[in-house]
Phi, psi and omega in degrees: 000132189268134152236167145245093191252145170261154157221154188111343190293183199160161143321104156212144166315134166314116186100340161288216187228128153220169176216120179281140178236171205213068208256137152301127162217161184101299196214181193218122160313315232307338181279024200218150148305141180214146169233147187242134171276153166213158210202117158252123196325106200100345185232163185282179205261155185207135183287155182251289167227170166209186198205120174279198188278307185304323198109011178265348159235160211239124183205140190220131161305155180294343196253355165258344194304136143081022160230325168280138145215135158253148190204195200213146145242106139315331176284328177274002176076026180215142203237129212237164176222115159262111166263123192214153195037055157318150166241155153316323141321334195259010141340138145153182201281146167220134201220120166306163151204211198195086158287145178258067193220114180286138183045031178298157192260116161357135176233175175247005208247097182319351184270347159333311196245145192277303189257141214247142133250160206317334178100156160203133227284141193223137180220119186252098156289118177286000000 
């Protein structure tokens, strides 16, 4: 069974840090583009960051740049979210995923991606 499970989420203060993982099971990515999604209650799902398979390229939303980095180690099948100076807007559900297209360039458009994972809850207090 391919899974994706997130970890990391949590209670954090406004201006803190969190840093999200993204671990693979069933199959193996590596050869795949990855993205972290993010869904706030009441709102549509928005693309966040993405990662192409080596990790050498890198792509962000305009409203995470130069506070978010995604990055990746193929050898554990996991792909990370570093969050750093969180706002409280930025509350919501957060979710890995997996396109399927080999060695395809990141897209921001959720239809891209095939494989989901279940989310894990970022919570920003002001």
């Amino acid at each position: 069974q391919v899974q994706l499970v997130e970890s990391g989420g949590g209670l954090v203060q406004a201006g803190g840090s969190l840093r999200l993982s993204c671990a693979a099971s069933g199959r193996t990515f590596n050869s795949y583009p990855m993205g972290w999604f993010r869904q706030a209650p009441g709102k549509v799902r928005e693309f966040v960051a993405a990662i192409n398979w080596s990790g050498a390229g890198t792509y962000y939303a305009d409203s995470v740049k130069g506070r978010f980095t995604i990055s990746r180690d193929n050898a554990k099948d996991t792909v990370y979210l570093q969050m750093n100076s969180v706002q409280p807007e930025e509350t919501a559900d957060y979710f890995c995923a997996a396109a399927s297209t080999l060695y395809g360039v990141p897209t921001m458009g959720p239809g891209e991606y095939e494989y989901w994972g279940q989310g894990t809850q970022v919570t920003v207090s002001s």
